[in-house]
Structures are given as C-alpha cells and as structure tokens.
C-alpha positions in Angstrom: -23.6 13.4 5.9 -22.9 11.4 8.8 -19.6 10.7 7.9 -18.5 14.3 6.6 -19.6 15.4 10.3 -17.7 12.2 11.9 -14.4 13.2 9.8 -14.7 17.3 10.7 -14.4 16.2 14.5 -11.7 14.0 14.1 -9.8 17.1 11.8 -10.5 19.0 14.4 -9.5 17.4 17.4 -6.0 16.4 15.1 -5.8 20.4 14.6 -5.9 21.0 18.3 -3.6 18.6 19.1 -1.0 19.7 16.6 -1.8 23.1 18.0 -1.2 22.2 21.6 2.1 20.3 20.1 3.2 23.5 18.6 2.9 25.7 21.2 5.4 22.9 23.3 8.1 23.1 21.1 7.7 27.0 20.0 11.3 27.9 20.1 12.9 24.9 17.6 13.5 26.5 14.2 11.1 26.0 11.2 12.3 25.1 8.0 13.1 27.8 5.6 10.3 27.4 2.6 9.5 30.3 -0.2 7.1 32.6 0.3 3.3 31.7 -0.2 0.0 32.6 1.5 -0.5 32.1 5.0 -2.8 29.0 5.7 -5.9 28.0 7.0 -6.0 25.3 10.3 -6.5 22.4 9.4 -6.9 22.4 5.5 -4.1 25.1 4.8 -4.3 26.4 1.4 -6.2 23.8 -0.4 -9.1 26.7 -1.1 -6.9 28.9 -2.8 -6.7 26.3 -5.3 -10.5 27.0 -6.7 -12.0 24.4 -9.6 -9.3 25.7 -11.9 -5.7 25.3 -10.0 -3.7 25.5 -13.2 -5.0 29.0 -13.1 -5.1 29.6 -9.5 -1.0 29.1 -9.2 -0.3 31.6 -12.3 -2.7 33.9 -10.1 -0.7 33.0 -7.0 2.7 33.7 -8.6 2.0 37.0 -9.6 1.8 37.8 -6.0 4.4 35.2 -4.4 6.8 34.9 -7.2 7.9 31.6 -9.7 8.7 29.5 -6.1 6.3 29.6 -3.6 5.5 27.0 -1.0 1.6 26.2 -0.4 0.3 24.0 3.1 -2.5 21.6 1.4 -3.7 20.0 4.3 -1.2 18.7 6.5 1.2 18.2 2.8 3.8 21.3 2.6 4.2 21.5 -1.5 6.7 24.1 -3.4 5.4 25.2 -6.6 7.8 26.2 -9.5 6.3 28.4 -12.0 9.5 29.5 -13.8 10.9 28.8 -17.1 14.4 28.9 -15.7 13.7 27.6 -12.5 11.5 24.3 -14.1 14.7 23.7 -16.5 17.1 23.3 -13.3 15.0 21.3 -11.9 14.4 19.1 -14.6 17.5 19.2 -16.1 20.6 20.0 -14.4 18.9 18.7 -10.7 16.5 16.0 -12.0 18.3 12.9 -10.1 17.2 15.1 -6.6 13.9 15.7 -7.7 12.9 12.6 -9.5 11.1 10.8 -6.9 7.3 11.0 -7.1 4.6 12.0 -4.7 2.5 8.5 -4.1 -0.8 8.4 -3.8 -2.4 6.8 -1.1 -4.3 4.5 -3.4 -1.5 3.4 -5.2 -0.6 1.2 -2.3 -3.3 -1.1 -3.0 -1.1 -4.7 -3.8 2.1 -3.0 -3.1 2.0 -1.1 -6.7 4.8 1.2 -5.2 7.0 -1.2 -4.7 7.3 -2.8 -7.6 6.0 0.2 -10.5 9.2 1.6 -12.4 6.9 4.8 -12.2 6.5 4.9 -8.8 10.2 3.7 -7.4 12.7 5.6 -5.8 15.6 5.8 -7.6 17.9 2.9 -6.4 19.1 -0.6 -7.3 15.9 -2.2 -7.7 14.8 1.1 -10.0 17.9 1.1 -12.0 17.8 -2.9 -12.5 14.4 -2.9 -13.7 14.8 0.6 -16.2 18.2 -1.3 -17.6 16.0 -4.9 -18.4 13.5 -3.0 -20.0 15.5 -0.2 -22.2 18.1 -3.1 -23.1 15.5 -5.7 -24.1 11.7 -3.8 -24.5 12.3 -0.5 -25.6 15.3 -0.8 -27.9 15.5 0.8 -31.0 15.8 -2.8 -32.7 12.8 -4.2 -30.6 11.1 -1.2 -31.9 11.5 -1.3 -35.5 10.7 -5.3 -35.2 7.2 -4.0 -34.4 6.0 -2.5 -36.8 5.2 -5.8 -38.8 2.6 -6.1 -36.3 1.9 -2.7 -36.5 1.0 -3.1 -40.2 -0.8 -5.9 -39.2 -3.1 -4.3 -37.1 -4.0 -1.4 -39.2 -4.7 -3.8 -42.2 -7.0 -6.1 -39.9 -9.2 -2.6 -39.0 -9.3 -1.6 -42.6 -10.8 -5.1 -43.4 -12.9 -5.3 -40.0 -14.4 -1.3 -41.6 -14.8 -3.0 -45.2 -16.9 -5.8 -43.9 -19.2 -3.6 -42.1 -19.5 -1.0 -45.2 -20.5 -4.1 -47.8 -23.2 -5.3 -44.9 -24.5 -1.7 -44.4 -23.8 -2.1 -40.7 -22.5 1.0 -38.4 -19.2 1.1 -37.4 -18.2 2.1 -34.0 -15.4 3.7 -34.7 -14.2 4.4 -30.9 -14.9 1.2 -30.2 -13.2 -0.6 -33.1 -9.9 1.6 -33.0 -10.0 0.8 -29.0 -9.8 -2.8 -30.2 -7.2 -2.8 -32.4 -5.2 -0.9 -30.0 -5.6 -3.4 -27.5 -5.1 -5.9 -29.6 -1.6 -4.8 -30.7 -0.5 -4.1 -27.2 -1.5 -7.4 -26.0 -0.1 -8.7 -28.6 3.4 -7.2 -28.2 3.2 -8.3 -24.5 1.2 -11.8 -24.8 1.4 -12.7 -28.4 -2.5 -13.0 -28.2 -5.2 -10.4 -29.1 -7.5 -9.7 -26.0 -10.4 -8.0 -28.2 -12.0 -9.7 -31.1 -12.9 -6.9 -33.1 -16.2 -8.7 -33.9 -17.5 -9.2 -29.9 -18.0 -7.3 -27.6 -15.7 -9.7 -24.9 -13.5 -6.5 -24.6 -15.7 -4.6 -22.4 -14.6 -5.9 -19.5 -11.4 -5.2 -19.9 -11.7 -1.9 -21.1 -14.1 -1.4 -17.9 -11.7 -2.5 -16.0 -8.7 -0.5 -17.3 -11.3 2.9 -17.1 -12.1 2.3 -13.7 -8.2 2.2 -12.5 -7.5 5.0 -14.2 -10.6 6.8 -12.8 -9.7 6.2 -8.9 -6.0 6.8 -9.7 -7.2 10.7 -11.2 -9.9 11.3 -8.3 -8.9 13.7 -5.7 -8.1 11.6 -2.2 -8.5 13.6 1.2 -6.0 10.5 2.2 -3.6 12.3 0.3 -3.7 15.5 2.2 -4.4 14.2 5.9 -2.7 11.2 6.2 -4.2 10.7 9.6 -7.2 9.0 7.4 -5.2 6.4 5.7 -6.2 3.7 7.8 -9.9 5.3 7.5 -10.2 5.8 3.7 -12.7 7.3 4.0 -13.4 8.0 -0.1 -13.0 4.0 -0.2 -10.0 4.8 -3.6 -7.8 2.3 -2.4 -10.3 -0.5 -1.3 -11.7 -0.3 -5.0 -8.4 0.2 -6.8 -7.2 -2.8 -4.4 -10.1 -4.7 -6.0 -9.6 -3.7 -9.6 -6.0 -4.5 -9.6 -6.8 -8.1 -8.1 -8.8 -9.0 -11.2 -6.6 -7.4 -13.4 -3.4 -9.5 -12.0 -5.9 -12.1 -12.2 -6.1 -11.8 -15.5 -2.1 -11.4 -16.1 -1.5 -14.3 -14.0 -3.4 -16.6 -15.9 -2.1 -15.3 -18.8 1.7 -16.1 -16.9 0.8 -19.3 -16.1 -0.2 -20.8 -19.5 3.1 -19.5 -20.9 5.3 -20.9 -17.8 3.5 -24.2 -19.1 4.3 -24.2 -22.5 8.0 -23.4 -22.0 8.1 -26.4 -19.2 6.5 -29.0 -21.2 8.7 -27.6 -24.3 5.8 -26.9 -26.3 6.4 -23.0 -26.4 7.3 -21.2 -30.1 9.4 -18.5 -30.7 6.9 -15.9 -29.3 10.1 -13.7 -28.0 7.6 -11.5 -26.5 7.3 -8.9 -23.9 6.5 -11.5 -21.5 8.9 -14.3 -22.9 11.6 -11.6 -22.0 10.8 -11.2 -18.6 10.4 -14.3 -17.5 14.0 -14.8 -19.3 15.4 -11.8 -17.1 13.5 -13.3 -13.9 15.5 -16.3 -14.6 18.7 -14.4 -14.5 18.0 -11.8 -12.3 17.1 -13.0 -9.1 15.9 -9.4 -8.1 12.9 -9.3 -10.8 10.1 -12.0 -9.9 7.0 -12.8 -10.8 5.2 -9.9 -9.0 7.7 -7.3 -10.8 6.2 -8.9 -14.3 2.5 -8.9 -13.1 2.7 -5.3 -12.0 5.0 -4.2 -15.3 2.1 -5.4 -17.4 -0.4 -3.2 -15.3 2.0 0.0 -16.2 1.7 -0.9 -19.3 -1.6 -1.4 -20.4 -2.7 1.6 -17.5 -2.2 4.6 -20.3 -5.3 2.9 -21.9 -7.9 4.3 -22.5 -6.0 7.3 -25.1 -8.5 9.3 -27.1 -9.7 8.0 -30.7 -7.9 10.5 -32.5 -4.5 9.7 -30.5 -4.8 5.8 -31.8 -5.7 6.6 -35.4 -2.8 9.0 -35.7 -0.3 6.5 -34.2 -1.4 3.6 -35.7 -1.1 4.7 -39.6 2.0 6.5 -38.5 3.3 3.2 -38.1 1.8 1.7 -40.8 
C-alpha cells in the first residue's frame, strides 16, 4: 500500500511538471494524430480500456472511427480497426510499420538486441533472418524432420502402451508436453531434455511458464517510463533472473558441443546448433550471445495447449 501511495506522488509531481512544461512551450505545434477520446492527467485513456479491451476499441471505433489515437499513460498509440486500413498496413506499408513495441522487461540480458523478434529492421535483422531461412527453416531442413517427427510420435505411443499393460494413469498433458520438448530439443541439441518416464522436466517447463507469464503481465513500466529505473512490479528483475538460468542451461549445453567438435570427437549431428555455430564461424556478426538468445526464441512459444501438440505431431507423423 505503501508503495502504490509512494508511486501516486511521484505520478503526480511528473504530471505537474509536464504541466508546467506545457504551458512554456504552448505555442509550438502538436503533432497531427486521429481522432480519439480526450485523456485523463496522468494515466490518459488507459480506463477506457475496461477488463475486456478487444471489446472496448470496437466500442471506441464506433464513435472515433477505424483510426483513432488513444494516450495510455505517457505512450500515444493509433489503433487501426479497419479491414482496408489493417491490409495497407500489413501489406503494402509493412517495412514502415514492422518494428515492435518493446517491453520494458524484455531488456533483461539485452533480449532486444539480439531477438530476431524484437530487432529493428537492419543489417544485423536481415543477417540473422537470412542464416536462419537459408539453413533452419528451409523447406529441405523441414521435410528432413519429419523422421524425427515420426520418431517422437512412435516413442508416445509406446510410453501410453506401457502405462495401459501396467494399469497406471497417463498424464496426458504431461506426456504430450514431453514429447514436444523432446523433439524440439532434439532438432536444436540432438538430445531429449524430458524423459518421458521422470519427472526431471519440470524444471524446465517451470521455467519456460514463468518467462512467458512476466512477458504477458501488464507492466506500468510500459506506460510511464519515468519508473523504469524503479520497476516497481519487479517484471524485469525476475525475467532477468529466469533468463540467467535458462542461458545457463543453453550455455552448457554450447559448451559440451564446442568440445566435441575441438577434440574432433563430434558426429554428424548437423543440428540447429551445429549450424549456428558454423555460421558464427563465418559470420563475424552472429556470436555466441546471438545463438544463446535464438534458442530462448525458440523454445519461448512453449508451453502450446495439449490439443495444439497432438494435432501437430500426428500431422507430421
């Protein structure tokens, strides 16, 4: 309670400030934005928003029209509700417009800076999205997976066999969580991370829930930057901490396989992470970092629903 009063005074004296900075320079020009409701001080329209905003901004179009600007906080956003409008955007302006928002927690470790989600669209973007769409996400690479894909699938069917002839339940969340780990880790490491059999992949997957959680939950960071230094939430200290153990993790995981290929010991993996460290080699401008934080990207759409796996993984089988 403390705190919520501590951060009002501080919004306040920022407000009166800005107000007193206003008034100064009254007569330079404000930008021309799209109509939208008039804001509040200090937290602008943010309460026009309501539990349901998805519903809210349909609400709010009726009356402002398919572009309409909005003040949350001290962000200015412009909200496109238009067919039309959404496919010029997306379409025919997308290079203009492709640059995210980022979260304030997403600057725990630098993620911003090295993420292809999260990069502006530049050199360092473009170098990284032609390494992996030339040597990841090819349609060759692609079809070579499905081996494993097959693989996988048969390795569940035998893991849900076992447990039938023993008359033990099957977790079926659990298991298909498993085998899904188990094949992406496998296309990246060319090791399974879950024995379907332990329970040694709850760490992980606590791990993996818990990014995803403080990367979804509303940050006031992200609306008054004035409390970035503050956090006052605490997102980015624990994101910061999750993604330490995770590159933990991925850098031991790095390590043993920069090993194996010095002491010439290392197979034919020609995985996801053999590949990389092949392009590192070649392309000064992708390090070690850039691999660490490609492997957060993507094992971070984890956890999917049950029903999303199943349906993926005998499509591939």
């Amino acid at each position: 309670m403390e705190l919520l009063i501590l951060i009002l005074y501080i919004l306040l004296t920022i407000t009166l400030v800005r107000a007193l900075l206003s008034l100064l320079r009254w007569s330079k020009p404000s930008p021309k934005l799209p109509p939208g409701p008039v804001p509040l001080p200090v937290i602008g329209s943010l309460l026009k928003l309501g539990d349901k905003p998805h519903k809210s901004l349909a609400e709010l179009a009726k009356i402002y029209g398919p572009i309409m600007s909005l003040k949350l906080g001290q962000k200015t956003v412009v909200v496109i509700s238009s067919p039309a409008l959404a496919k010029e955007i997306l379409q025919k302006q997308d290079l203009a417009f492709s640059t995210r928002f980022i979260p304030n927690a997403i600057h725990a470790h630098g993620h911003h800076k090295y993420s292809t989600v999260y990069l502006p669209v530049a050199d360092q973007w473009r170098s990284l999205r032609k390494a992996l769409n030339s040597n990841i996400f090819s349609g060759n690479r692609l079809d070579a997976s499905q081996n494993l894909w097959r693989q996988k699938v048969q390795e569940l069917i035998q893991y849900v066999g076992k447990c039938c002839q023993e008359g033990v339940a099957v977790d079926i969340g659990s298991a298909v969580f498993k085998t899904s780990l188990n094949l992406l880790s496998s296309t990246i490491f060319s090791i399974d991370m879950a024995d379907p059999t332990q329970d040694s992949v709850q760490q992980f997957r606590h791990l993996i829930w818990q990014i995803m959680v403080e990367v979804g939950k509303p940050n006031l960071v992200d609306y008054f930057s004035i409390l970035k230094k503050i956090d006052p939430q605490g997102i980015r200290r624990r994101l910061k901490s999750h993604f330490g153990d995770i590159f933990e993790i991925f850098g031991r995981l790095i390590d043993e396989r920069l090993e194996l290929r010095r002491s010439g010991k290392s197979g034919a993996e020609n995985d996801v992470i053999d590949i990389l460290l092949n392009i590192s080699e070649e392309n000064g401008e992708i390090n070690r970092t850039h691999i660490e934080h490609l492997c957060l990207v993507c094992f971070l759409p984890f956890p999917p629903s049950t029903n999303s796996i199943i349906k993926s993984l005998f499509h591939f089988s």
